[in-house]
C-alpha positions, -999 to +999 in steps of 0.1 A: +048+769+762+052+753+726+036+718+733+040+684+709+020+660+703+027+622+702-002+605+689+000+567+685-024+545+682-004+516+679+023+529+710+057+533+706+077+513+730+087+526+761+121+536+758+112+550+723+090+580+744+108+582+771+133+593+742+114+614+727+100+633+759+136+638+767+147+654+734+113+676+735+120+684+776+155+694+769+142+719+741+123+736+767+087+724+753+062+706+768+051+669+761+020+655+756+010+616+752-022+599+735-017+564+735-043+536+722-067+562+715-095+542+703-120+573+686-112+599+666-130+624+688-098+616+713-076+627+689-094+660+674-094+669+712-059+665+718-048+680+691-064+718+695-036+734+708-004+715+699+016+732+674+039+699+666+028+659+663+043+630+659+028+602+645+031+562+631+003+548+610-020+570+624-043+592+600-040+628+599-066+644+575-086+677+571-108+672+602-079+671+620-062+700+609-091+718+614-094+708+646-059+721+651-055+757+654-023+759+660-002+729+647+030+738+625+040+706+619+033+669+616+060+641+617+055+605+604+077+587+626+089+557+598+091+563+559+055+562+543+038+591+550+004+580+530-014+584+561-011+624+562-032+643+534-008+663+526-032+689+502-045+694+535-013+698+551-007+724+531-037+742+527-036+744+568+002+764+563+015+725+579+048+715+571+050+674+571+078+654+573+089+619+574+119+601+591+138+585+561+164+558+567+153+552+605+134+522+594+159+506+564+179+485+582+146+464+598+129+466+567+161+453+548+167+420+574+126+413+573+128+408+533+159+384+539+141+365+565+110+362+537+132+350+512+148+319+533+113+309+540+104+311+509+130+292+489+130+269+514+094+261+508+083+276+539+099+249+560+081+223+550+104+196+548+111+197+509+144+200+493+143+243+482+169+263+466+198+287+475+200+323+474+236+328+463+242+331+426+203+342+421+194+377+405+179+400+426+163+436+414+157+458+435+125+482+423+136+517+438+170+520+457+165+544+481+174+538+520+157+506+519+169+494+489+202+504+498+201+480+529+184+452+511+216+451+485+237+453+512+229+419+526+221+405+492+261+408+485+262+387+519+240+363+509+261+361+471+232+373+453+239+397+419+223+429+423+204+448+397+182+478+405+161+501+388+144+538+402+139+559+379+147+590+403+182+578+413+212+585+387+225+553+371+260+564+383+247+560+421+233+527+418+263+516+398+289+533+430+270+513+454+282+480+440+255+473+422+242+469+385+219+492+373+191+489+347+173+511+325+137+499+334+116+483+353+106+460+327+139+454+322+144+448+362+114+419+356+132+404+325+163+401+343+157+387+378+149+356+395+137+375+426+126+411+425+116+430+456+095+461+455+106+493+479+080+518+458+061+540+472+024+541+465+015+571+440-003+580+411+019+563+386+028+535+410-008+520+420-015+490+405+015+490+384+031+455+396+003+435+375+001+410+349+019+419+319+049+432+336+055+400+367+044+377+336+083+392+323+101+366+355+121+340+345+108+306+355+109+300+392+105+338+394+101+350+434+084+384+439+089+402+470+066+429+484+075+453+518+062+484+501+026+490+498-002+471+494-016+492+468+011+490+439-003+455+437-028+446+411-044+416+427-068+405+405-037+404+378-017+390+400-042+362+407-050+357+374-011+352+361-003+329+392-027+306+382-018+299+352+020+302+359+029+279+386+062+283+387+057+318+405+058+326+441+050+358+460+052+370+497+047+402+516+048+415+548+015+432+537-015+416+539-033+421+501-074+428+499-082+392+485-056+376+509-079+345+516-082+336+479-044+338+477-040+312+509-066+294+487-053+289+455-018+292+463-006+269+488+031+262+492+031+296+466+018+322+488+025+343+521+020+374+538+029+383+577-005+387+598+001+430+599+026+447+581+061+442+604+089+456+583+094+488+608+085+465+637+118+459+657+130+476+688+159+496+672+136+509+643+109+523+671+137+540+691+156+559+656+126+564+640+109+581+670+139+599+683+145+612+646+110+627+643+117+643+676+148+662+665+130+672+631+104+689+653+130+709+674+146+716+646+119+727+627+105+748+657+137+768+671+158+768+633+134+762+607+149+731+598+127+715+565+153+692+557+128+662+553+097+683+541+071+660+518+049+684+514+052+717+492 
């Protein structure tokens, strides 16, 4: 019997698996469970004769590919899928998806709940400022970003947003007003908030020289990856503009020296949280489930990310 593999370190909740085991049940395939695993070892050992896994933040490289014979495919239960090498993937005939869009919504109300805090000076008793009539860019408008202009228009925020793989035509459908760069995104903004993935040409690309573009009082908002972050730049520019404030729900490297020099500037959630509500677990889960089946009896690839 076809057995699948959920692998999580960090569990999903309880209702999330006993979703999943029912979706993989009712396909007629057998499930498997490795929860808190706290060695590697445990998971190269559970893994040699699954031909399916699903995982969360969990790392899947060449050891354990090799380690499993028969695996057909992986599935990232959330959006980022940075935690899968996917040369390897492929090189081991593995298809890996993601679950797109299961995740938005949380991600979406997190940012909002950042933003309060943070033009409200954190709560600390000071007279802040109010969300309606500011810009906000949006860097990348896929299912996230999509959500995050959503409640902007709630909040009576003007929407910009720039990705440079989405037409101008569906930004500008969605309501929103759409920009030819991100430099221009910067220029434009009072508060810009980041939803890009971390590649090649996106590492280290929010640095000096391009969040030194703000208008005064400029607010920059990260619940994408730590790694498109260029703190040292970063560092360097807050210092000598004081005017600038930035918060993430990702912790950066030098995240001390930020709390340091930055107070009343500065702040990042203690893990990254933006996927972590019930209702997120559950789709996200569920979703990576289906793909599986899907994958398995039809040869779905719908949400393939590797080649």
């Amino acid at each position: 019997m076809t057995k699948i593999l959920v692998a999580t370190q960090k569990p999903f909740a309880k209702v999330a698996v006993d979703g999943i085991r029912t979706e993989i049940e009712n396909a007629g395939f057998q499930f498997e469970l490795l929860e808190k695993y706290t060695e590697k070892k445990q998971l190269l050992d559970a893994v040699k004769d699954v031909e399916a896994i699903i995982i969360r933040s969990d790392k899947v490289d060449n050891e354990v590919f090799d380690a499993a014979k028969s695996l057909k495919i992986v599935v990232r239960a959330g959006a980022g899928y940075d935690n899968v090498d996917l040369e390897a993937a492929t090189a081991h005939h593995v298809c890996v998806m993601n679950t797109p869009g299961q995740n938005s919504n949380a991600v979406a109300e997190l940012a909002f709940g950042l933003l309060v805090f943070a033009v409200r000076n954190f709560y600390n008793g000071t007279s802040g400022t109010e969300l309606k009539g500011k810009k906000l860019g949006i860097l990348a408008f896929g299912n996230v970003g999509r959500n995050v202009a959503r409640v902007a228009k709630g909040f009576g925020m003007e929407v910009y947003a720039y990705d440079a793989f989405c037409p101008k035509t569906a930004i500008e459908e969605a309501g929103v007003h759409a920009v030819d760069s991100t430099e221009a995104l910067f220029e434009k903004c009072d508060v810009v908030s980041l939803h890009i993935p971390a590649t090649a040409e996106t590492k280290q690309s929010i640095n000096y020289a391009m969040v030194n573009k703000m208008p005064k009082g400029g607010l920059l908002l990260n619940t994408a990856r730590k790694e498109v972050i260029n703190e040292d730049e970063l560092i360097k520019l807050m210092q000598e503009r004081t005017d600038l404030k930035y918060i993430t729900d990702i912790m950066p490297d030098q995240n001390d020296k930020f709390v340091e020099l930055f107070a009343g500037r500065y702040f990042s959630t203690p893990k990254k949280m933006g996927a972590q509500t019930a209702e997120a677990n559950i789709n996200a889960g569920i979703a990576a489930a289906k793909q599986i089946v899907g994958f398995i009896k039809d040869g779905c690839e719908k949400f393939r990310v590797n080649k």
